[in-house]
Backbone as a printed PyTorch tensor [residue, N CA C, xyz], in Angstrom:
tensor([[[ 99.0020,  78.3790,  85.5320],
         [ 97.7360,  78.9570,  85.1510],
         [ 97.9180,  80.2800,  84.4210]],

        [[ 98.5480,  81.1630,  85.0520],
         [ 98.5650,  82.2760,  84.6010],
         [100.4750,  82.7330,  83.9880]],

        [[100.9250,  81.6310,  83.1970],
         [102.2660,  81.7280,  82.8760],
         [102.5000,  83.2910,  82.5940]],

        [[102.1470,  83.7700,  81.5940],
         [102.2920,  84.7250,  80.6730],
         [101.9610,  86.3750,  81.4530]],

        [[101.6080,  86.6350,  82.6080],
         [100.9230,  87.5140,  82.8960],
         [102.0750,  88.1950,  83.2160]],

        [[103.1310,  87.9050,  84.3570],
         [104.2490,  88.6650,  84.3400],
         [105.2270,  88.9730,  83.1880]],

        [[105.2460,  88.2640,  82.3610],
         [105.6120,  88.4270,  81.0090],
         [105.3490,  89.8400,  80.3900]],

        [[103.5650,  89.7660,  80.5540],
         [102.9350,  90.8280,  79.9260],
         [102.8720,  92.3410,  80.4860]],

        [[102.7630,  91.6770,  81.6150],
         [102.8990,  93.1010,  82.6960],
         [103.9840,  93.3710,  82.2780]],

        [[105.0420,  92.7800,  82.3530],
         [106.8350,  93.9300,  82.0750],
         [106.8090,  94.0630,  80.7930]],

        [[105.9320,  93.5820,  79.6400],
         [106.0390,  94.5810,  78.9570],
         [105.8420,  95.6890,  78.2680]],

        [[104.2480,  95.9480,  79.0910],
         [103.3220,  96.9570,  79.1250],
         [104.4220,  97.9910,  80.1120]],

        [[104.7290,  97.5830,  80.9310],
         [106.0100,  98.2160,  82.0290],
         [106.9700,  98.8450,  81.0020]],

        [[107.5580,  98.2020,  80.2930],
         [108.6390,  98.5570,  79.3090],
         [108.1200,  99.3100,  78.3380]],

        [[106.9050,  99.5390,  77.7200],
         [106.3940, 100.2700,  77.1110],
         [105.9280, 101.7540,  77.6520]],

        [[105.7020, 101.6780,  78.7100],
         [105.0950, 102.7240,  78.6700],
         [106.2990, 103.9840,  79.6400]],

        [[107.2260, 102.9790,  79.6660],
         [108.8050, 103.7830,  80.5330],
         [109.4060, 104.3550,  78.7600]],

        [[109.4700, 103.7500,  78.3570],
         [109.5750, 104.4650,  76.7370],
         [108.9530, 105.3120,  76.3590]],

        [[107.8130, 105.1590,  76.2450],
         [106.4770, 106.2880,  75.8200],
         [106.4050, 107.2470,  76.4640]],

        [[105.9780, 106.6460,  77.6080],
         [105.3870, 108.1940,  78.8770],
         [104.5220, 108.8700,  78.5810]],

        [[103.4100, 107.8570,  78.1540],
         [102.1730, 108.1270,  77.7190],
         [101.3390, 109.1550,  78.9250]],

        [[100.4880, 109.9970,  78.5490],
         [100.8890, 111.2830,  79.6250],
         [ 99.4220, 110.5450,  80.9260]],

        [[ 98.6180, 110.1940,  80.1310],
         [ 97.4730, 109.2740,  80.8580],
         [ 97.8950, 108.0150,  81.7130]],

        [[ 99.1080, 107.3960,  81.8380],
         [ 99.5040, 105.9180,  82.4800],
         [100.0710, 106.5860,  83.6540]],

        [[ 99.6940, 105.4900,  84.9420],
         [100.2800, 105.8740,  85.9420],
         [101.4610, 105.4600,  86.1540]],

        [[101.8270, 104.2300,  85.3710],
         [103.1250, 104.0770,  85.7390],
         [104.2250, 105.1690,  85.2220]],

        [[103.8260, 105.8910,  83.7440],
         [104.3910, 106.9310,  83.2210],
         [104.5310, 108.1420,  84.6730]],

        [[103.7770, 108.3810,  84.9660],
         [103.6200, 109.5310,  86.1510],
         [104.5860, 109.1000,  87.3220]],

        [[104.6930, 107.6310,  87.6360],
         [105.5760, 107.1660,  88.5820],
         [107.5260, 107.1060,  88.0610]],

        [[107.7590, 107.2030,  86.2910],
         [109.1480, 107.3080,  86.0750],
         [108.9780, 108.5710,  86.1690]],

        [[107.9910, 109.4750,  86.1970],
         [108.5990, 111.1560,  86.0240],
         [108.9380, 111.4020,  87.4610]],

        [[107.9120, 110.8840,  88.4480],
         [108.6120, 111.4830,  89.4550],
         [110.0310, 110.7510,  89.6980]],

        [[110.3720, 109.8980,  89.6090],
         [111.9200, 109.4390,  89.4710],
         [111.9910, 108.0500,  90.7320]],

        [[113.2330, 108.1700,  90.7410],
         [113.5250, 106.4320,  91.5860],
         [112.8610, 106.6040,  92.8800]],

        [[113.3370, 107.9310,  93.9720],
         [112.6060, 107.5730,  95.2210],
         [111.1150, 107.5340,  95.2550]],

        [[110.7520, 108.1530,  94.4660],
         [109.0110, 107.7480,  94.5000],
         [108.7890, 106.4480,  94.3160]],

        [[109.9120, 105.7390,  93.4890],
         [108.9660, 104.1280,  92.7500],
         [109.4920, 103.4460,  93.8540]],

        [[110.2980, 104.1310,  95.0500],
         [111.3230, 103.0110,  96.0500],
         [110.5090, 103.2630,  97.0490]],

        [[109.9560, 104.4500,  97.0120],
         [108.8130, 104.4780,  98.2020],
         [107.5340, 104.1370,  98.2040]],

        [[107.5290, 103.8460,  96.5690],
         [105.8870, 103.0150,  96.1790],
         [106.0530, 101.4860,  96.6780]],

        [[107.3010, 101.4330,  96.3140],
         [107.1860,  99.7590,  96.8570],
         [107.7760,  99.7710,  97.9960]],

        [[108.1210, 100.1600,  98.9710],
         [108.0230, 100.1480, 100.2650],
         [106.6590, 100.1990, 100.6950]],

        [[105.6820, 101.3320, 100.6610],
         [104.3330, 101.4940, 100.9130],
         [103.8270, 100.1800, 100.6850]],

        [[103.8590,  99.5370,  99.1990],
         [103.1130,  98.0950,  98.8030],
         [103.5990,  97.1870,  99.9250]],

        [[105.2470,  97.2080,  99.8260],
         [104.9970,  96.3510, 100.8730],
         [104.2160,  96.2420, 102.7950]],

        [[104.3540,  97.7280, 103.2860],
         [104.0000,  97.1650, 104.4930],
         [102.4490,  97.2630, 104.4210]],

        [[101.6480,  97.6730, 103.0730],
         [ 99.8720,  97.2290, 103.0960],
         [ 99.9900,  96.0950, 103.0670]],

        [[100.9620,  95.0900, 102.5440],
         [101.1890,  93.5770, 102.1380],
         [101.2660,  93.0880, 103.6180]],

        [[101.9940,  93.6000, 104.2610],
         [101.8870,  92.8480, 105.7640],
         [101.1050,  93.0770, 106.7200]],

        [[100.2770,  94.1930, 106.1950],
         [ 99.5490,  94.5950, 107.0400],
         [ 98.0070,  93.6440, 107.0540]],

        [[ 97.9940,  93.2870, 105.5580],
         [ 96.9710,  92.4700, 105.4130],
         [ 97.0250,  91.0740, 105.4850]],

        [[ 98.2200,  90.9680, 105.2850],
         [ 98.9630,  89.1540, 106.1920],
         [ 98.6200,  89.1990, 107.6930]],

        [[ 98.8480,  90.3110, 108.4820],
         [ 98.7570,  90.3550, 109.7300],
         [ 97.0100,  90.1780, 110.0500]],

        [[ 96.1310,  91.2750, 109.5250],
         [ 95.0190,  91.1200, 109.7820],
         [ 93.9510,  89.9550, 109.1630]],

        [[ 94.7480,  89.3020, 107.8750],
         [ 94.5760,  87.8740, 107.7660],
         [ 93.3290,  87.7450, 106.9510]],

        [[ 92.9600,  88.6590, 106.2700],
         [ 92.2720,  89.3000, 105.2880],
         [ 92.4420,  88.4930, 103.5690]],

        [[ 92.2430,  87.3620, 103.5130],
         [ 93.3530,  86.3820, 101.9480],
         [ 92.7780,  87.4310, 100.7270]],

        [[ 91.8900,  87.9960, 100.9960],
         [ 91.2780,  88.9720,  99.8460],
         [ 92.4980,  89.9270,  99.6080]],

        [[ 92.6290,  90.6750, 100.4790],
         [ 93.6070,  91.7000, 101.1140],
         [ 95.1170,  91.7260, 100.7230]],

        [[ 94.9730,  90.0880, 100.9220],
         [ 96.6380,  89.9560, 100.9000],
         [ 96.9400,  89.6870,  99.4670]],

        [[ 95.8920,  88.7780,  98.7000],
         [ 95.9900,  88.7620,  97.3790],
         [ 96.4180,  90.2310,  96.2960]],

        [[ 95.5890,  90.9690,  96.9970],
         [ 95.3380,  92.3810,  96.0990],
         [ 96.1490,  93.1910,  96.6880]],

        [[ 97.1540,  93.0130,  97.8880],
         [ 98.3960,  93.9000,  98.0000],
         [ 99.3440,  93.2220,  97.7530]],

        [[ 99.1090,  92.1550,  97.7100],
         [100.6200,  91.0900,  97.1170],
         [100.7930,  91.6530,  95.3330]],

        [[ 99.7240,  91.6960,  94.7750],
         [ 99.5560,  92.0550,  93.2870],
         [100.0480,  93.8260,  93.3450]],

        [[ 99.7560,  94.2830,  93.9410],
         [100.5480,  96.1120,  94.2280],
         [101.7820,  96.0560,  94.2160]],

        [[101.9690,  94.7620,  95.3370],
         [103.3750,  94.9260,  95.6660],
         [104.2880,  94.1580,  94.6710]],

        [[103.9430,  93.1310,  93.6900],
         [104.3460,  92.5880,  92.4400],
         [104.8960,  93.9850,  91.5590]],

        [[103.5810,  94.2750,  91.2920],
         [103.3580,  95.3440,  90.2930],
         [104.6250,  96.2200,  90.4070]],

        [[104.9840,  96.6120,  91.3080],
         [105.5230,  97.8100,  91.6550],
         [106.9380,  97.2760,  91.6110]],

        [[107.2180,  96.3310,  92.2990],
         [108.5210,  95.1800,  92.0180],
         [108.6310,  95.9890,  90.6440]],

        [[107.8430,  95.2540,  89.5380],
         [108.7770,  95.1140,  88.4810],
         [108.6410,  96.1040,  88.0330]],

        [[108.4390,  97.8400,  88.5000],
         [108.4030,  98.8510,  87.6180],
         [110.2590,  99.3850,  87.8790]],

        [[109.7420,  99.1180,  89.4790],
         [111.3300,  99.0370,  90.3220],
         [112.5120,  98.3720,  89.2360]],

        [[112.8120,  97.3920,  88.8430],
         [113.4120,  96.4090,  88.3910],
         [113.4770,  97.0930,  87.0510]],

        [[112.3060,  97.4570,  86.1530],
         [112.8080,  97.6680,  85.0690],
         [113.5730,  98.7760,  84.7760]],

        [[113.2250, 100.3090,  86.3380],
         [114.0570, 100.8550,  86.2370],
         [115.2810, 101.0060,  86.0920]],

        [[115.8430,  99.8300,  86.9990],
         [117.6150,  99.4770,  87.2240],
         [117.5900,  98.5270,  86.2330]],

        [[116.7210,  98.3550,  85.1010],
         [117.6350,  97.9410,  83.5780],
         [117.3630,  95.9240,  84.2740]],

        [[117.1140,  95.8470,  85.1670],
         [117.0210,  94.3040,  85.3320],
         [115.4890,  93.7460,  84.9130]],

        [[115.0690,  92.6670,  84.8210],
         [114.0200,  91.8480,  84.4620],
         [113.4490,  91.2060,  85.9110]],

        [[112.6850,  90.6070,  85.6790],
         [112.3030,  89.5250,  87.5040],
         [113.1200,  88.2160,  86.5060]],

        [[112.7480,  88.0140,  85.3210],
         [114.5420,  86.8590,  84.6660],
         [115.1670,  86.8280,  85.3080]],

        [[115.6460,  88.1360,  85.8150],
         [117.0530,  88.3290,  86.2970],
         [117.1170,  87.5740,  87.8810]],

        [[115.8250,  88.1370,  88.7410],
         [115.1990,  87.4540,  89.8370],
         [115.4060,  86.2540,  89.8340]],

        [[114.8850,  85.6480,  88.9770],
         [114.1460,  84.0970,  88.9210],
         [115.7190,  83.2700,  88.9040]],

        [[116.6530,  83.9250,  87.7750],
         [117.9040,  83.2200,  87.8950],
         [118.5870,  82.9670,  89.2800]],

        [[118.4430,  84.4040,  89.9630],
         [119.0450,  83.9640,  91.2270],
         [118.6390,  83.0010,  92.1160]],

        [[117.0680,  83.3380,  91.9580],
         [116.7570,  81.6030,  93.1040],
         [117.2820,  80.4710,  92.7380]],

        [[116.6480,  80.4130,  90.9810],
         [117.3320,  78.8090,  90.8170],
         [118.7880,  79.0300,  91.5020]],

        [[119.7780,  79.6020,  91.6460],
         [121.2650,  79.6220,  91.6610],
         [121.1210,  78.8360,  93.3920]],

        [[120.2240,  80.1720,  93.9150],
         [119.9110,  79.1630,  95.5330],
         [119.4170,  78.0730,  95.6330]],

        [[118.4190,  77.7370,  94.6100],
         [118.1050,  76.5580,  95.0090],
         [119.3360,  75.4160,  94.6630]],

        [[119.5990,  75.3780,  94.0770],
         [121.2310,  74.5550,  93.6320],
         [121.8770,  74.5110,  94.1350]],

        [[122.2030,  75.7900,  94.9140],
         [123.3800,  75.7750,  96.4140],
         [122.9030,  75.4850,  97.7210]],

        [[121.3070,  75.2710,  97.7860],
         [120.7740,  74.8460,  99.2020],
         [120.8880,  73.5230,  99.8410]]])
């Protein structure tokens, strides 16, 4: 349904880690540097379980999407793609 969206997201991601457009939050999240974006997605994740736990599908949708989001700002920092991700499962799924 929605092929293209992570696509697009990393490369609005990749754009704006170049730019540092002074208005983008993700710009504001490379200035403060890696432990902020490692502690943004830590945070995403335990709202993510927190709303799995309280069982909330609204909840979990819209912190699962935080916690996406933030994945791949993570990722593009260390120069990798979710490509890079996706290769490794297939690799598991092949060895499972």
């Amino acid at each position: 349904m929605n092929d293209n969206v992570l696509e697009k997201l990393s490369s609005i991601i990749k754009d704006r880690k170049k730019k540092l457009p002074a208005d983008s939050y993700i710009s504001k999240l490379y200035k403060k540097g890696n432990v902020k974006i490692a502690n943004k997605l830590g945070e995403e994740a335990v709202e993510t379980i927190s709303a799995f736990l309280a069982q909330e599908k609204s909840d979990i949708v819209e912190e699962s999407a935080d916690l996406i989001f933030h994945l791949l700002i993570l990722l593009e920092t260390a120069d990798l793609s979710f490509d890079d991700v996706l290769e490794s499962l297939e690799k598991r799924m092949e060895n499972d």
